[in-house]
C-alpha positions in Angstrom: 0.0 0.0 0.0 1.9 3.2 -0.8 0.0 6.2 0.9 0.9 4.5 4.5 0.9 7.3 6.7 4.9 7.1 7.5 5.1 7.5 3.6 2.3 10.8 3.9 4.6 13.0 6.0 7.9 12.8 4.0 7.0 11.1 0.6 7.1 13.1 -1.9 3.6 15.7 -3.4 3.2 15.1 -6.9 0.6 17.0 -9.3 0.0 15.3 -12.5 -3.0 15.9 -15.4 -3.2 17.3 -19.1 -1.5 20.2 -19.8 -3.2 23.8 -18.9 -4.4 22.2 -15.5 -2.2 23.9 -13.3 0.2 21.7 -12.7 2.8 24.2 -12.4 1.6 26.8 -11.4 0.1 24.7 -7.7 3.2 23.2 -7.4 5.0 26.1 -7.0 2.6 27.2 -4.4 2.3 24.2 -2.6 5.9 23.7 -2.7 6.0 27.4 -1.3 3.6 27.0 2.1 5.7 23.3 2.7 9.1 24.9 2.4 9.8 21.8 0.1 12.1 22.0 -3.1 9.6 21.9 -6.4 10.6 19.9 -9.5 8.9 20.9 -12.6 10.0 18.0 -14.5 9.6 19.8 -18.3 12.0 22.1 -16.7 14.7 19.7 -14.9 14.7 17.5 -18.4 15.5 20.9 -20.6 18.5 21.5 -18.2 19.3 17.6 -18.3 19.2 17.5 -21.8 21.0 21.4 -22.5 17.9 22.2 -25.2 14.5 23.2 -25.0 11.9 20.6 -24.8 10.4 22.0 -28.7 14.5 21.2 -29.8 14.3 17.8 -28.8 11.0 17.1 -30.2 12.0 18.6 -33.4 15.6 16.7 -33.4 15.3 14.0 -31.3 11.5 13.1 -31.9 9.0 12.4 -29.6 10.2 8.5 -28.5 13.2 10.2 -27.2 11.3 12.8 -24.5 9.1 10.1 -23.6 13.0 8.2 -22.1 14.2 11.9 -21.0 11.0 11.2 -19.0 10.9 7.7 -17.7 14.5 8.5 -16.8 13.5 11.3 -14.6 10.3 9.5 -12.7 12.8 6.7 -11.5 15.4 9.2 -10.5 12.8 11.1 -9.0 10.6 8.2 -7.1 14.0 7.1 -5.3 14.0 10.8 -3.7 11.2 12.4 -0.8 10.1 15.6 0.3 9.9 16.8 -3.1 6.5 18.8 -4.5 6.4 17.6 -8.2 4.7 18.6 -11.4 4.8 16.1 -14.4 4.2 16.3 -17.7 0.6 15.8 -19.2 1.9 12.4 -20.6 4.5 11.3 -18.2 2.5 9.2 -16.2 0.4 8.1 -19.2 3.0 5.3 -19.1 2.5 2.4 -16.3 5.5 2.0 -15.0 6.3 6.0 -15.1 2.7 5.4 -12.9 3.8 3.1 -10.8 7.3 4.3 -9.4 6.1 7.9 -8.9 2.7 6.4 -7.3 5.0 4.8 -4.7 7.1 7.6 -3.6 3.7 9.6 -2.4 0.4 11.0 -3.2 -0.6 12.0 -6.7 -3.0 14.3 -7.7 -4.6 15.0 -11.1 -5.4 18.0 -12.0 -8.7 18.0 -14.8 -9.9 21.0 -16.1 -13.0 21.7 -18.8 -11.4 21.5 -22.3 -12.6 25.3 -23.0 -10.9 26.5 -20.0 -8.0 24.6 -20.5 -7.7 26.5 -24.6 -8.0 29.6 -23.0 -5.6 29.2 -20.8 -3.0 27.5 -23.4 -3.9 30.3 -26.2 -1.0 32.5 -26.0 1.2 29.3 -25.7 4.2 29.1 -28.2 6.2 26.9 -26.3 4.5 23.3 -26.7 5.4 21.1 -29.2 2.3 19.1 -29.2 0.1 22.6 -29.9 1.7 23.2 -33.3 -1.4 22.2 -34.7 -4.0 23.7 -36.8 -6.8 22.7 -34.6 -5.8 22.6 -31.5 -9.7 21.9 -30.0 -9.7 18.8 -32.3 -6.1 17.7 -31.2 -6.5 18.4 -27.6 -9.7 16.5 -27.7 -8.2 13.3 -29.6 -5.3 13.5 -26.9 -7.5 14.1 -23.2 -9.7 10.7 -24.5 -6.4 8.7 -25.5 -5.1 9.7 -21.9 -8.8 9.2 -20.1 -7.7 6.1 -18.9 -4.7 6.5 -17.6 -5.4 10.1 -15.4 -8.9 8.3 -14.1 -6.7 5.4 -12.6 -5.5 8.1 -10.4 -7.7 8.6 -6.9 -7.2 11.9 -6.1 -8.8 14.2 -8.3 -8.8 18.2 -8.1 -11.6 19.6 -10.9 -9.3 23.1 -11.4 -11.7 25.1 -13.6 -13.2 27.4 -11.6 -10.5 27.2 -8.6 -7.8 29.8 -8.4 -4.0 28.5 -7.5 -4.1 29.3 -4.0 -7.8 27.3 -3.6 -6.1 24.4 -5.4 -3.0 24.4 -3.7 -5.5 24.5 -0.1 -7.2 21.1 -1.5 -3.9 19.7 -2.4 -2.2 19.9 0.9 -5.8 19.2 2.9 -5.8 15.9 1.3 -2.4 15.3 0.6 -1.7 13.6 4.4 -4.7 11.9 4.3 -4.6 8.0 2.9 -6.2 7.0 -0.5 -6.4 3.6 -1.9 -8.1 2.4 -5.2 -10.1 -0.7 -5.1 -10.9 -2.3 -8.6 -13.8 -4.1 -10.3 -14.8 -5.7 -13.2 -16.8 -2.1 -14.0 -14.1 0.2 -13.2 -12.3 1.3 -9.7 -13.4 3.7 -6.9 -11.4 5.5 -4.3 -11.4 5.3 -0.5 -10.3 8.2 1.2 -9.1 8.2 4.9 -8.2 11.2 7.1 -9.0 13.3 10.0 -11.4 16.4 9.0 -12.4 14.5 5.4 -16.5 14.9 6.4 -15.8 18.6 6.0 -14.5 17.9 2.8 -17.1 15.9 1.2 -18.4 17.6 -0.9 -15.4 18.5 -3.3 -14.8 14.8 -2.9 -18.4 13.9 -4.6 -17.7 16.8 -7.0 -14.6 15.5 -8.4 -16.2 11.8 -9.2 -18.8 13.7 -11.3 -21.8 13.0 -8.8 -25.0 13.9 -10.2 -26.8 17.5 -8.9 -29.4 15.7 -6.9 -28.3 13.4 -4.1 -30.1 11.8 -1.6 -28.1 12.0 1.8 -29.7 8.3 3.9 -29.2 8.0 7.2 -30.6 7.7 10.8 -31.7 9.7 13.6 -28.9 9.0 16.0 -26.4 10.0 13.6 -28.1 12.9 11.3 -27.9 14.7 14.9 -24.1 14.3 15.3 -22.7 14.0 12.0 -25.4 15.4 9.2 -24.9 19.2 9.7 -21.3 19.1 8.7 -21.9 16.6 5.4 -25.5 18.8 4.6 -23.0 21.9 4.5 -19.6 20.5 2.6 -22.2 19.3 -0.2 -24.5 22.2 -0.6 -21.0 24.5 -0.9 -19.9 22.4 -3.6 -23.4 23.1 -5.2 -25.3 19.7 -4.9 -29.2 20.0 -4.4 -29.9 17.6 -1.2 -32.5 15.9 0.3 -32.1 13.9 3.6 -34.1 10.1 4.0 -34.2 8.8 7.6 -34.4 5.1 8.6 -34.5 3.3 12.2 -31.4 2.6 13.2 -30.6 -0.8 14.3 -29.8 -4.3 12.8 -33.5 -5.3 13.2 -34.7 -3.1 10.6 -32.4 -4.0 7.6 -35.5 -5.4 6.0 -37.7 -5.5 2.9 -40.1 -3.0 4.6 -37.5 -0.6 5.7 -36.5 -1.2 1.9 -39.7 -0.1 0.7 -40.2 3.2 2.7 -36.7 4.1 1.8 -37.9 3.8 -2.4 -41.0 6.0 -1.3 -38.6 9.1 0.3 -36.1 8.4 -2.6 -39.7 9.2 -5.0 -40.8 12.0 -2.9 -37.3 13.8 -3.3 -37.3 13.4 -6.9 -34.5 11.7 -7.6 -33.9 10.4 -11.0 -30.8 7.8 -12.4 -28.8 11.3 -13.2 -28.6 11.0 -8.9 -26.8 9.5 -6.6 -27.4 7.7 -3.2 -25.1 9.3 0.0 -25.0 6.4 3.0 -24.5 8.2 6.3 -23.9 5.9 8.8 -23.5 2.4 10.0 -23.4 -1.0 8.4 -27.1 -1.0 8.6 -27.6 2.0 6.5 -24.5 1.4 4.3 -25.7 -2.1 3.5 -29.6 -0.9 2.8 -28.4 3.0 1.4 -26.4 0.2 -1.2 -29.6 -2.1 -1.7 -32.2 1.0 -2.5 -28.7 2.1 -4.7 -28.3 -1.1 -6.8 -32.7 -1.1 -7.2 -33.9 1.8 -7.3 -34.6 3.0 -11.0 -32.3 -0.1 -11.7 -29.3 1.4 -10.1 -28.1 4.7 -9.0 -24.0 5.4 -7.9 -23.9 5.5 -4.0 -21.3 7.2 -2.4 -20.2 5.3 1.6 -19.4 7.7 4.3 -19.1 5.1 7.1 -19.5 6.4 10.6 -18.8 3.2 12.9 -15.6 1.3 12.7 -17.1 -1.8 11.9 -18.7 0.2 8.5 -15.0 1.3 8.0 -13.4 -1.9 7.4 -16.4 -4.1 6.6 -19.6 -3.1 4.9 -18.9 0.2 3.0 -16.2 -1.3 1.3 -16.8 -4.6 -1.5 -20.0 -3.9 -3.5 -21.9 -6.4 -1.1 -25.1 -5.1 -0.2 -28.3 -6.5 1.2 -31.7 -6.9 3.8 -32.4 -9.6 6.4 -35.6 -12.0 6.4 -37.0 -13.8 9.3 -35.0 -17.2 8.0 -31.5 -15.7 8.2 -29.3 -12.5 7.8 -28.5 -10.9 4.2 -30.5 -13.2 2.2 -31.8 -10.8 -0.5 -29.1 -8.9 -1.6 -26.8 -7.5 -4.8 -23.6 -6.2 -5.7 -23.4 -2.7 -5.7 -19.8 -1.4 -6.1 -19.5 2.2 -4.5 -18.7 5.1 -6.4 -16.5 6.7 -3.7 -15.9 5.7 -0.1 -15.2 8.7 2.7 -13.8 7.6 5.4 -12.9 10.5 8.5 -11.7 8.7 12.2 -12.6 11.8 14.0 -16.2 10.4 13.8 -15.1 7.7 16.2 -15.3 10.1 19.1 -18.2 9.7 19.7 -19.0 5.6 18.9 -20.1 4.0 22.5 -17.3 1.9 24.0 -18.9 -1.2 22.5 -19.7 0.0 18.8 -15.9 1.1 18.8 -15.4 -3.2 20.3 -17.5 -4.5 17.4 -15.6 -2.8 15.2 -12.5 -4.1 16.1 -13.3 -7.9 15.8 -13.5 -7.1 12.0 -9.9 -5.3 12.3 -8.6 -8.8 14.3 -10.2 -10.7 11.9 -8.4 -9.6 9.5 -5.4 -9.8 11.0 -5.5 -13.1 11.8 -6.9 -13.6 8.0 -3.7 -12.0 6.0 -1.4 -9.1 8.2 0.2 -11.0 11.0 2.4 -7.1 11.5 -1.1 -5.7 11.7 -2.3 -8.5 14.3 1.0 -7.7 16.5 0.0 -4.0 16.8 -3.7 -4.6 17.5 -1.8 -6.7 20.3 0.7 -4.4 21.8 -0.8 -1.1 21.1 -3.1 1.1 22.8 -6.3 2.6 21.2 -5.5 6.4 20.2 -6.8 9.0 17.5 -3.5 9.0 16.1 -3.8 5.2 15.2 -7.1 4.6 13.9 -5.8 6.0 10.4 -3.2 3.4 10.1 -5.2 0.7 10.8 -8.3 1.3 9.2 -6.2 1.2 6.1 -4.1 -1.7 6.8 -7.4 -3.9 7.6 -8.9 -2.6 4.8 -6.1 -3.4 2.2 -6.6 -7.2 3.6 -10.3 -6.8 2.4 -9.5 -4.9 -0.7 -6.7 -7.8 -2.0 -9.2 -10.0 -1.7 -12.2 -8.3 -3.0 -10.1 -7.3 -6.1 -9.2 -10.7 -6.7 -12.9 -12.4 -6.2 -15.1 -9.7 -6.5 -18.3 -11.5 -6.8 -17.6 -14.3 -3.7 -17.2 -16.8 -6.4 -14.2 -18.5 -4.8 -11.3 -17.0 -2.4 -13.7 -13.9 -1.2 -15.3 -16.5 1.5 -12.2 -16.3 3.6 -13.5 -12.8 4.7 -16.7 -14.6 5.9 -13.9 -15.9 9.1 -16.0 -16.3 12.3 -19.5 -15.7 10.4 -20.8 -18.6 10.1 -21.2 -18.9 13.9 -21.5 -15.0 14.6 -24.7 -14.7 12.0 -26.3 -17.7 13.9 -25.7 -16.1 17.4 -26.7 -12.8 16.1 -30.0 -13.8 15.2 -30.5 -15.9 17.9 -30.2 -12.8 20.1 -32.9 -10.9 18.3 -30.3 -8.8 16.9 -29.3 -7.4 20.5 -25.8 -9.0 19.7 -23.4 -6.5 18.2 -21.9 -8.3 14.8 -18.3 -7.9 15.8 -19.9 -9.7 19.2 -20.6 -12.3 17.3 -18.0 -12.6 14.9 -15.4 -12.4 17.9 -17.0 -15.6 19.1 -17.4 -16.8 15.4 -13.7 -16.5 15.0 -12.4 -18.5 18.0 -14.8 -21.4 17.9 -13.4 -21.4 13.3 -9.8 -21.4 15.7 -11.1 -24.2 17.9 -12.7 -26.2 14.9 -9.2 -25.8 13.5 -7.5 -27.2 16.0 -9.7 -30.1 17.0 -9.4 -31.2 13.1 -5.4 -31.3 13.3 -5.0 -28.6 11.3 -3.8 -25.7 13.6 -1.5 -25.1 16.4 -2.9 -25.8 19.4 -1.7 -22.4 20.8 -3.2 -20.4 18.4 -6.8 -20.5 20.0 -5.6 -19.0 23.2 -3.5 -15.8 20.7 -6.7 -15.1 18.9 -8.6 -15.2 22.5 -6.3 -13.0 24.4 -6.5 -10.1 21.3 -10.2 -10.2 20.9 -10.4 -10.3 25.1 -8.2 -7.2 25.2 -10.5 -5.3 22.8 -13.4 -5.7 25.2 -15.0 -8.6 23.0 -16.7 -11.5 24.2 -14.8 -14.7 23.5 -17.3 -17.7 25.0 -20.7 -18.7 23.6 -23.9 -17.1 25.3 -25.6 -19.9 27.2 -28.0 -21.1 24.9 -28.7 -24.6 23.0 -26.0 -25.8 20.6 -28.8 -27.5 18.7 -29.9 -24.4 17.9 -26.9 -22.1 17.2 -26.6 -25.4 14.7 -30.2 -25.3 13.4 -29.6 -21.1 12.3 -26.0 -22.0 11.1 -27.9 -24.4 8.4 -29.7 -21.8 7.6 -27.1 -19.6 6.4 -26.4 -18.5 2.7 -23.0 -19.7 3.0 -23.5 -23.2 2.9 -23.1 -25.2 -0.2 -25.8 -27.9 -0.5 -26.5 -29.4 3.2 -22.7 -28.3 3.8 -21.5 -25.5 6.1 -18.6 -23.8 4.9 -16.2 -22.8 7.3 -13.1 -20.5 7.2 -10.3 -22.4 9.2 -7.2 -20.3 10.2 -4.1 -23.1 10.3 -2.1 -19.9 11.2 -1.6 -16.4 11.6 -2.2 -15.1 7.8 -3.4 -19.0 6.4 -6.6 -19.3 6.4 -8.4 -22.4 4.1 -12.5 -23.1 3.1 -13.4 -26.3 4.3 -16.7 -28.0 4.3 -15.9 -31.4 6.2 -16.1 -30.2 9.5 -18.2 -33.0 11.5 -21.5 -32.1 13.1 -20.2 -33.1 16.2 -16.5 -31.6 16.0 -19.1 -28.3 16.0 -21.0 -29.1 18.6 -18.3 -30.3 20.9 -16.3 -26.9 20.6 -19.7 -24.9 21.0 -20.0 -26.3 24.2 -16.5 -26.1 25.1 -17.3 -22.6 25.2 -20.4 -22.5 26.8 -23.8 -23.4 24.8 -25.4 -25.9 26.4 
């Protein structure tokens, strides 16, 4: 992952887009306010090369500016601290991308293709203008280069902005964390940092969100989170409406569902809108399901307040509603269009929502990050570590979702400790948190493990102690094993009659099994206390 936050604070600031963005220009500034050294990289291979950069098209041809370049980016990606503006095509090339990617955060600058001729109209000094249509040229060029400046997260929309309101976005967002996640359809970018909620709506903005969005969330949090979010948007000029649901996992249902379509009708919005989630895993997974239905789909933007939405629901395309049977049963993909997440929301989570969350963080450790496990281990709960690992436990998720984004295969290993923390959730009438029940979930998978040969028998007591030092429960409520069975059949896991069960043999190995014995089940379930 390279926007880690050690990287953030001395990697390197680098502005890239098509030429009459700005690129210059807000490097200079940024460079400026940091006291950092700029690199305007047109300019440092002119002096590198002792002619102009029109001389060496003109003698040297274009092949031989595009190695001038590729030169420079891996000269320049060894070095840090550095603001840097590119060239509109330097980072057109993948591995240009990919070494200047890793030495820090990369903006691209866009800009509307009339603004950007204005600004380029007195220009005599770029090779690639000496055309006699430019419009038709630049056009032909920005669509051959689409592709490669929308692989980019961060994106700053500079047409109506000055310098010194760009250069503000660049260095609010530039120590904040952004990581890609791709799709079949595309990719989408989560952003993590203290203050982002403020920043919201340039966010939406700059992945072309429709005017009309439809802000869904609940009462608890409209009243601690929604004035900031109802102001960032309206300043970047959305029109807004606000759709309440009941908060709680008992009302992620077909009903709730339907009243949520009927407020999405009365505020007029049409499949030119777009679906804001506000809140929790309940309202990301239902803002996600009304997203991937209504009108047959609309984008829907994540803003996760609760850890456990962090690292788990607003994040994978998964969305769905509970029946009566079993939890998530009706359900779709629904890949987000952008994810926004900001850790100074955590605040004001209860003791045990901030818990819940963690078992999903854990869980992943013990799935793929055994560097991440040891911290969750030795290090105490600040502000100043929530940013590191909400996006180490999320790059767990995101390697895996990438890989198997529809659950067809490997993306089940994320389903650690759910087989047996769904049952126990809905045995409790939904007053068991999810990471409650996934903690339990994921030492009795650690049990199961062990009692089949395939895990160190130390292990169960690791996982234990971690989950126990997070304030999560780590024994089974006192309740029939027959029945914590009975709802475990019930599942959409399972394959046929056959539970499928997540089984870590170690830290970071995890393997799908669906052998596991009836009794081996019930035996560890009563091991930890079901009766």
């Amino acid at each position: 992952m390279p926007s880690k936050p050690d990287l953030l604070s001395s990697g390197n600031i680098v502005l890239t887009g098509f030429m009459g963005t700005g690129k210059s220009s807000v490097g200079r500034e940024v460079a400026c306010r940091l006291g950092r050294p700029f690199v305007d990289m047109d300019v440092e291979i002119e002096r590198r090369a002792g002619k102009s950069i029109s001389s060496i098209f003109a003698h040297d041809g274009e092949p031989a500016f595009r190695r001038y370049e590729s030169e420079l980016c891996r000269h320049l990606s060894d070095r840090r601290g550095l603001v840097i503006a590119t060239g509109g095509g330097a980072l057109v090339d993948p591995e240009n991308r990919r070494r200047i990617t890793a030495s820090g955060p990369v903006f691209c600058l866009t800009c509307d293709l009339d603004e950007v001729l204005r600004r380029l109209a007195p220009a005599r000094d770029r090779p690639l203008l000496d055309v006699d249509n430019r419009r038709t040229w630049a056009e032909q060029l920005l669509h051959s280069r689409r592709a490669a400046y929308g692989s980019i997260p961060r994106q700053i929309d500079t047409t109506s902005l000055s310098i010194d309101q760009v250069a503000s976005q660049v260095l609010e967002r530039a120590f904040s964390i952004c990581m890609p996640v791709r799709h079949p359809g595309g990719s989408y970018p989560i952003h993590i940092g203290h203050g982002l909620l403020r920043g919201l709506g340039q966010l939406a903005r700059e992945i072309g969100s429709g005017e009309r969005i439809a802000v869904i969330t609940n009462t608890t949090v409209s009243a601690l989170h929604l004035p900031p979010a109802i102001e960032s948007l309206r300043q970047a000029g959305f029109s807004l409406f606000v759709c309440t649901i009941p908060d709680g996992e008992q009302h992620k249902t077909l009903d709730t569902a339907a009243g949520l379509y009927e407020q999405l009708v009365e505020g007029d919005l049409d499949r030119g809108g777009t679906v804001l989630a506000l809140g929790g895993g309940v309202t990301c997974d239902l803002a996600g399901f009304a997203a991937a239905t209504y009108m047959r789909g609309v984008p829907v933007i994540q803003v996760p307040t609760t850890l456990l939405a962090m690292v788990d629901a607003s994040v994978g395309g998964k969305t769905a509603v509970d029946l009566p049977q079993g939890k998530n049963l009706v359900g779709a993909f629904k890949q987000p269009a952008l994810v926004v997440i900001d850790p100074d929301v955590l605040r004001t989570l209860p003791a045990g929502e901030i818990a819940s969350g963690m078992a999903e963080l854990i869980k992943h450790g013990v799935l793929a990050d055994a560097d991440l496990l040891v911290e969750l281990e030795t290090t105490v709960q600040t502000p100043q570590v929530w940013e590191n690992w909400i996006a180490r436990s999320l790059q767990v998720k995101i390697d895996v979702v990438e890989g198997d984004p529809y659950e067809r295969g490997w993306r089940a290993v994320l389903n650690l400790g759910h087989t047996t923390g769904h049952a126990l959730e809905q045995i409790s009438g939904f007053h068991m948190r999810h990471g409650e029940g996934v903690s339990i979930g994921t030492v009795v998978a650690v049990r199961i493990a062990v009692r089949m040969g395939r895990a160190d028998p130390a292990l169960p007591e690791r996982v234990a102690a971690v989950l126990t030092a997070h304030h999560l429960p780590v024994e089974c409520p006192p309740v029939s094993s027959q029945v914590i069975w009975e709802a475990m059949m019930r599942d959409k896991k399972k394959r046929g009659k056959a539970l499928r069960w997540v089984l870590p043999r170690a830290i970071g190995e995890v393997e799908v099994v669906e052998d596991v014995p009836r009794q081996v089940v019930l035996d560890v379930l009563r091991e930890m206390g079901a009766k």
